[in-house]
C-alpha positions in Angstrom: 0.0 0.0 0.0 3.0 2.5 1.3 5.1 2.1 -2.6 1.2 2.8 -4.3 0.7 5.6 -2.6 4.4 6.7 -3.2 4.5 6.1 -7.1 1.0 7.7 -7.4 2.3 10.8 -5.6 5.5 10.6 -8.0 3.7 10.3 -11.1 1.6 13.1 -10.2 4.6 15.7 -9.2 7.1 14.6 -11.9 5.0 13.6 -14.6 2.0 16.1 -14.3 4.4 19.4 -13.2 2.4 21.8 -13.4 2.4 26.9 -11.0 0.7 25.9 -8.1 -3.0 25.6 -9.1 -6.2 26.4 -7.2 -8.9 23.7 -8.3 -12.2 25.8 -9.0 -15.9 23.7 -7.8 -18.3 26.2 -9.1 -21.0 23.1 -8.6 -20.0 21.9 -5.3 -19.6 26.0 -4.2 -23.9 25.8 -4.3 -24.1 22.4 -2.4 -24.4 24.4 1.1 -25.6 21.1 2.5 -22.6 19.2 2.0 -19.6 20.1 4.9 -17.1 20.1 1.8 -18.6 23.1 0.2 -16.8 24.8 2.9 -13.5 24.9 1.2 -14.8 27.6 -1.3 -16.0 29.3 1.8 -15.9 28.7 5.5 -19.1 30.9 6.3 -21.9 28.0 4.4 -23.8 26.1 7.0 -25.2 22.6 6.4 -28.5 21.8 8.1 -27.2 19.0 9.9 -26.2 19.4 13.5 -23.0 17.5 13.0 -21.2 15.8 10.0 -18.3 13.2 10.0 -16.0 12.2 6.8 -13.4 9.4 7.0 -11.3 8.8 4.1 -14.4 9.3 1.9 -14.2 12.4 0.1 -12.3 12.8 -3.4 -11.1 14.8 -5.8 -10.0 15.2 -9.4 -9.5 18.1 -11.8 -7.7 18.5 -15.0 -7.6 20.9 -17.5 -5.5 21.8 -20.7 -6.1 25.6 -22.2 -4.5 24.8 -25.0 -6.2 21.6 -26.8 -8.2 18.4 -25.9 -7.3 14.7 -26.4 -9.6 14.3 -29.4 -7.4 17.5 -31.6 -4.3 15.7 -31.0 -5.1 12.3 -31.9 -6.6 13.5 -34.7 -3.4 14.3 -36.3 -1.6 10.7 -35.5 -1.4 9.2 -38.6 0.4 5.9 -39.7 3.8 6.1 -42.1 5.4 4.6 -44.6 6.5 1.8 -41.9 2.9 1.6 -40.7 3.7 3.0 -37.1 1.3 5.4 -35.9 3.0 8.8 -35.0 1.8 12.7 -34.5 1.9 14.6 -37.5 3.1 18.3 -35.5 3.0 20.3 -38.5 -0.6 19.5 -39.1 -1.4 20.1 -35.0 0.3 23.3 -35.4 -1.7 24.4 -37.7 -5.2 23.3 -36.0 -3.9 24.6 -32.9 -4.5 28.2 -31.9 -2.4 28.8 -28.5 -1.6 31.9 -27.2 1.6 31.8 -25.0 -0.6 31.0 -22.0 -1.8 28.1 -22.1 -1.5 25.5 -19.2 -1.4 22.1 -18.5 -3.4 21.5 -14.8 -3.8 18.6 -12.7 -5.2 18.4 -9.4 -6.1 15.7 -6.4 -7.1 16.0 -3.1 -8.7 13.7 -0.3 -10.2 14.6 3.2 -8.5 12.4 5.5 -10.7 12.9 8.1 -13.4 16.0 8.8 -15.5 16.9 11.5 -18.1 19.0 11.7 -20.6 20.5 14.7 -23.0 23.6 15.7 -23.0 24.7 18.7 -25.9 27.5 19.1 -25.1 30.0 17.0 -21.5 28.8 16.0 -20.2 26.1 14.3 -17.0 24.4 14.5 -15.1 22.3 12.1 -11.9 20.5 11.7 -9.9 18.7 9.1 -6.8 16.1 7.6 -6.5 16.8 3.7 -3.9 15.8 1.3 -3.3 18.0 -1.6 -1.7 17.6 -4.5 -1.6 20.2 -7.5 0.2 20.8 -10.7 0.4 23.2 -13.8 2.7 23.1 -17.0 3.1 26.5 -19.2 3.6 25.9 -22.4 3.3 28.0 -26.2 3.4 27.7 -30.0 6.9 28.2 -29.9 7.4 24.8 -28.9 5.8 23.6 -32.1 6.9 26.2 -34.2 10.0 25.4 -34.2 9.6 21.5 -34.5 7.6 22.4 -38.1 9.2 25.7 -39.3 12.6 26.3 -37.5 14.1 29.4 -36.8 13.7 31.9 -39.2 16.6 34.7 -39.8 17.2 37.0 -37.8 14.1 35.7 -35.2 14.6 35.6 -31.8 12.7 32.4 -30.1 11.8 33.1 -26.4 10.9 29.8 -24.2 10.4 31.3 -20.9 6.9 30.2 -20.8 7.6 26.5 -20.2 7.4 26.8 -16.5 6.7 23.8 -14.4 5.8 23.5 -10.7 4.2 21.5 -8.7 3.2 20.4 -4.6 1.7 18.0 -2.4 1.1 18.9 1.1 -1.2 18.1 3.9 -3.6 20.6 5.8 -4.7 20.7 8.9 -7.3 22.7 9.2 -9.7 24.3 12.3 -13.0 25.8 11.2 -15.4 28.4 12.8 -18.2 30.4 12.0 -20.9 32.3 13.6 -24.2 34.0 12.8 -25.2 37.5 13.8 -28.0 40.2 13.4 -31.7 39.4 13.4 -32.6 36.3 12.1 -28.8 35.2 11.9 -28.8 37.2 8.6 -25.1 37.4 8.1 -22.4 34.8 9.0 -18.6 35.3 9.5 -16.5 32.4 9.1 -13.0 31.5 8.3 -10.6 28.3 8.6 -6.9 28.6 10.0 -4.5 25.9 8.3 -1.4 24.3 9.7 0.4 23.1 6.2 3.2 20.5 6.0 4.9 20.2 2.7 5.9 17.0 1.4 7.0 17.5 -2.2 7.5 20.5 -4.6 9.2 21.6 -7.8 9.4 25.2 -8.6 10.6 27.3 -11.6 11.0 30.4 -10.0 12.1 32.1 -13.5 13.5 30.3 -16.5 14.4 32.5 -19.6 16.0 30.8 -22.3 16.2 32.2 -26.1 17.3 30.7 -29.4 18.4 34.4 -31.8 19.6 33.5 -35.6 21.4 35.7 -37.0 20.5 37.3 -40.6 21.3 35.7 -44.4 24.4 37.4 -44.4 25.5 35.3 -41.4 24.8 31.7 -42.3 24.2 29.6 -38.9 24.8 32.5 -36.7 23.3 31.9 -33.0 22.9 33.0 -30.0 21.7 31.0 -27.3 21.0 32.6 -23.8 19.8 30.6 -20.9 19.0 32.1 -17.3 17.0 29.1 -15.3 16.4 28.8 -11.5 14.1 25.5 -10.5 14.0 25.0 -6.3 13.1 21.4 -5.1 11.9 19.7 -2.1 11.4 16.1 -1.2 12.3 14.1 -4.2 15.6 13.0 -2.7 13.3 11.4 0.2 10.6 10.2 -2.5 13.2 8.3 -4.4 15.2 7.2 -1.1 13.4 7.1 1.9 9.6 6.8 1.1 8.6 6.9 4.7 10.5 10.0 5.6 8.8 11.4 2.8 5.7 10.5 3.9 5.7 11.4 7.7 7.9 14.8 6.7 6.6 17.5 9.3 9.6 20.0 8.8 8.2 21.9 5.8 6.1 23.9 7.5 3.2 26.6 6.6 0.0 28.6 7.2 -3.1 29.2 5.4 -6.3 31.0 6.5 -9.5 31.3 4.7 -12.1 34.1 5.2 -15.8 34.5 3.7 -19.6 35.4 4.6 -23.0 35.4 3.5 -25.7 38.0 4.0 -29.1 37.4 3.7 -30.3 41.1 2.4 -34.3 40.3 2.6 -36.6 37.0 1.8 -35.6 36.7 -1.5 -31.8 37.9 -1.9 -28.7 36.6 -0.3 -25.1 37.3 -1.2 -21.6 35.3 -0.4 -18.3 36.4 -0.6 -14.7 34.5 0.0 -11.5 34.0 -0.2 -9.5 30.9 0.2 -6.2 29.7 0.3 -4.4 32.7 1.7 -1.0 31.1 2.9 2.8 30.1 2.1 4.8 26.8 2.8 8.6 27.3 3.6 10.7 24.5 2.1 13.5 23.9 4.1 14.2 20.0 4.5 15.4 17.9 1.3 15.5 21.8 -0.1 17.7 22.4 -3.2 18.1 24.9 -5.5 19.1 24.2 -9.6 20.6 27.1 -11.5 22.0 27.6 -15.0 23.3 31.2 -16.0 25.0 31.5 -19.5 25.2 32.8 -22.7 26.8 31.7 -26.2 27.0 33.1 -29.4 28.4 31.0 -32.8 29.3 33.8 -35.2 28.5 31.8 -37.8 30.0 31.9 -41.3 29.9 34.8 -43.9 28.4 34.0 -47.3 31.1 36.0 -49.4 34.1 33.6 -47.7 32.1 30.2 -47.4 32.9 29.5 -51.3 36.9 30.6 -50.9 37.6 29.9 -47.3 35.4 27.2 -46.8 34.3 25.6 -43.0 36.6 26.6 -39.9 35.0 25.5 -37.3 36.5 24.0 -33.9 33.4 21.4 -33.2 35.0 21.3 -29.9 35.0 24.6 -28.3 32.2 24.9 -29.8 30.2 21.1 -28.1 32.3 22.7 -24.9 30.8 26.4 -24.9 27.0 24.9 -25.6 27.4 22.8 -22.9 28.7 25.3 -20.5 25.3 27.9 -21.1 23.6 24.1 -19.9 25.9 23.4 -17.1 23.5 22.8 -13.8 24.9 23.7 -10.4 23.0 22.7 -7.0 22.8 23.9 -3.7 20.7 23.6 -0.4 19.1 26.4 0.0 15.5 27.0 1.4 12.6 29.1 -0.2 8.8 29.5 0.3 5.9 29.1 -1.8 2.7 30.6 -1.7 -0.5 29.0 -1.7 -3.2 29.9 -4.9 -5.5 32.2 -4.0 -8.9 31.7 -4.8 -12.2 34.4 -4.9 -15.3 33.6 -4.9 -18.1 36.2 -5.3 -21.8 35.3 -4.9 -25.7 36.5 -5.7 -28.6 34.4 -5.2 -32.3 34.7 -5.7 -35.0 32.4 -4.5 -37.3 31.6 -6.7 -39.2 29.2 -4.7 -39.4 28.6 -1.2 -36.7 25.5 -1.9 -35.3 26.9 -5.4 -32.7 28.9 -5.6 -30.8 30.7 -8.8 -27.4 31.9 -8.3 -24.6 34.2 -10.3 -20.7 33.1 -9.1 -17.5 34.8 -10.3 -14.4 33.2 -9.6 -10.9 34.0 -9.7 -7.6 32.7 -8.6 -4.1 34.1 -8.9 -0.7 32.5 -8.9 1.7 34.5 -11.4 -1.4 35.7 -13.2 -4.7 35.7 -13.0 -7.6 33.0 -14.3 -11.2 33.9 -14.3 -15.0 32.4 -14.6 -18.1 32.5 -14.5 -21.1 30.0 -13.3 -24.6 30.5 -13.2 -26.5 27.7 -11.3 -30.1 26.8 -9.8 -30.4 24.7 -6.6 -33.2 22.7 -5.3 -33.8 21.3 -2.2 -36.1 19.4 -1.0 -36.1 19.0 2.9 -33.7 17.9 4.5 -32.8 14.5 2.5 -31.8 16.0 -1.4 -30.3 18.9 -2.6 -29.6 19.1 -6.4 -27.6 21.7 -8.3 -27.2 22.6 -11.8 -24.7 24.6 -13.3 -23.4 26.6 -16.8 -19.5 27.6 -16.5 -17.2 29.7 -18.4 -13.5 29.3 -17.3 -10.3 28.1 -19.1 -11.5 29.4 -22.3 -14.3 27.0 -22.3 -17.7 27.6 -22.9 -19.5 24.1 -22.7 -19.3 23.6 -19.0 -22.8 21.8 -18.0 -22.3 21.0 -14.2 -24.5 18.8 -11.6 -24.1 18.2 -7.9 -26.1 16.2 -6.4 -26.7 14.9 -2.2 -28.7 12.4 -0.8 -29.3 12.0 3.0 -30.7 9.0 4.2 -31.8 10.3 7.7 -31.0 12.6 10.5 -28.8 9.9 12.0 -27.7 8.7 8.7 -25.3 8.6 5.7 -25.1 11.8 2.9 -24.2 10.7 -0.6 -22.9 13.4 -3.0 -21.5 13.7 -5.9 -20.5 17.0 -8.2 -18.8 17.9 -11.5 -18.5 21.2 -13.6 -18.4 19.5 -16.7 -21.2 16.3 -17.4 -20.3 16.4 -20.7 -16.6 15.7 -20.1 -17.6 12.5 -18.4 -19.3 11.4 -21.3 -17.0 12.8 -24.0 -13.5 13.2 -22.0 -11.9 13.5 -25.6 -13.6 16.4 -26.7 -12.9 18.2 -23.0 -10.8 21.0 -22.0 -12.2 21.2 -18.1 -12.8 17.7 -16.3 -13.6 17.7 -12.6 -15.4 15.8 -10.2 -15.8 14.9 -6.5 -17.7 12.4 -4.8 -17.8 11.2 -1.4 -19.8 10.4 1.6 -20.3 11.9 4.8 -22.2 10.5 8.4 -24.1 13.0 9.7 -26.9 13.8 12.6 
């Protein structure tokens, strides 16, 4: 059980690398009845008295800006030799990428979580392991594999960065009504963090320049990367320090409220994940600082002078712009902040429609939008519905739906943003989902 858990937790940090990435629920963010809806915002109250999860809520996300599965196997085609292989030139030009696109992945899993009112307050606490990832990438990548450099065009490829985490949070919830009719609630969640795992880029500018038809094979090549580590000495030596590592240690807070304005019109407002982790054990740090430029050959001597080149200075000076040096040092990391911001109308004395905008922020910003409807019905079911814009997607259909069996019972629920991708996860750009079950009284 210990070396599955390892090599999923491997695969997922070196594999899917990916800056730090929030993981969105605009679905589960209207399931007010389900404890987990919390971690959008720490003020929502579920109607039952007290709520208990044990290894038995989950989580999945991932998302690719850029292009789903179905446009890239769409250009594998067989050869000559009848071996199936990608045809770039023709993804290039079916692609339309815009120098920010992103590759995300993201897992996490409530350990354990409590929750319990107490008159007017309410109290929670929490165990959750998180892992999350995000790869950069651009054209350029592809341009250069089907065009190659063009004279006198510099290449830039400092949008290739790669980072990704796995921690666990420990979490302490509270939040308390107030005003007539306990018309607004305050909450917020303080969060001790223990980092496990992490790669960084914390800049990496690298540029290919050619030089023009007058200077045949002229380059210049500059490279200026920093990457920081943590962890993957122990994840590749010692599984169980890496496991039960308590020395990279952080905080995290989250904050939000709701306000019911009258009988029809409520508002919620919050914003998670406000934190840093401070990698200091297994901490390294990978730089690579150099420039080097091949002067190339002039036309008007190639024909009478012919080749001079000494292939090995010049093997010796590309591999010194390359040449990696490694150190211990320590560094922090923040944690992606997240914002939700919240109207809701009833319609009904159990409907309710809703308007969310989202954003999170970790080097830039990402943005959406959800509209949703919610229906209860007693205490036993609550069923959401959702339409979602984000990641420059526009055929987000969500669905959430809980199932209580009793006051002193079990509470089923399930939630996506994207239905469609779980029927059609070819044709996706967004797939998320989290299931679960909680006992609750």
């Amino acid at each position: 059980m210990k070396n599955i858990y390892v090599y999923t937790i491997s695969l997922a940090l070196l594999l899917l690398a990916s800056p730090v990435l929030a993981q969105q629920e605009l679905t589960l963010h209207l399931m007010n009845n389900v404890f987990q809806s919390t971690h959008t915002n720490p003020a929502l109250r579920s109607r039952n008295s007290i709520s208990v999860s044990i290894f038995s809520s989950y989580h999945v996300s991932l998302k690719n800006s850029g292009f789903t599965y179905n446009q890239l196997a769409a250009n594998i085609e067989e050869d000559e030799t009848g071996q199936r292989v990608l045809d770039l030139g023709q993804l290039y030009d079916n692609l339309d990428l815009n120098g920010r696109d992103y590759l995300h992945f993201s897992a996490n899993v409530d350990l354990f979580a409590l929750s319990f009112r107490a008159g007017k307050n309410r109290f929670s606490l929490n165990a959750t392991e998180h892992i999350h990832g995000r790869q950069r990438y651009d054209g350029s990548i592809f341009q250069i594999a089907v065009e190659g450099n063009l004279p006198g065009q510099t290449l830039q490829f400092g949008n290739f960065e790669a980072d990704a985490i796995h921690y666990r949070e420990f979490g302490l919830g509270f939040n308390r009504s107030f005003l007539e009719e306990d018309k607004l609630v305050v909450g917020t969640r303080v969060k001790a963090l223990f980092g496990l795992g992490n790669i960084q880029t914390q800049y990496a500018d690298v540029s290919l320049t050619t030089g023009t038809e007058q200077e045949l094979y002229a380059l210049t090549t500059q490279a200026n990367v920093r990457v920081n580590t943590a962890g993957t000495t122990y994840l590749d030596e010692d599984q169980e320090a890496y496991i039960y590592n308590m020395q990279n240690r952080g905080f995290g807070i989250d904050l939000g409220g709701t306000y019911q304005l009258n009988d029809r019109i409520s508002f919620a407002a919050s914003v998670v994940n406000l934190g840093m982790i401070n990698w200091k054990d297994d901490a390294k740090t990978y730089t690579s600082d150099g420039e080097f430029t091949f002067n190339g050959i002039d036309n008007d001597n190639l024909l009478t002078e012919g080749f001079d080149i000494d292939v090995t200075q010049l093997t010796d000076s590309i591999a010194d712009i390359f040449e990696v040096e490694e150190e211990s040092a320590q560094y922090a990391t923040g944690l992606p902040t997240q914002v939700y911001l919240t109207g809701n109308y009833q319609l009904a004395t159990w409907t309710t429609a809703s308007a969310t905008v989202y954003s999170d922020f970790y080097q830039s910003f990402r943005r959406g939008v959800s509209l949703g409807i919610r229906q209860d019905v007693g205490r036993w079911l609550q069923a959401a519905a959702t339409y979602s814009i984000q990641n420059r997607s526009f055929n987000n259909l969500g669905a959430a739906l809980s199932l209580t069996t009793g006051p002193g019972g079990i509470q089923l629920y399930a939630a996506t943003d994207n239905v469609l991708a779980l029927v059609n996860v070819g044709n996706a750009k967004v797939v998320n989902a989290r299931a679960g079950f909680n006992f609750v009284f």
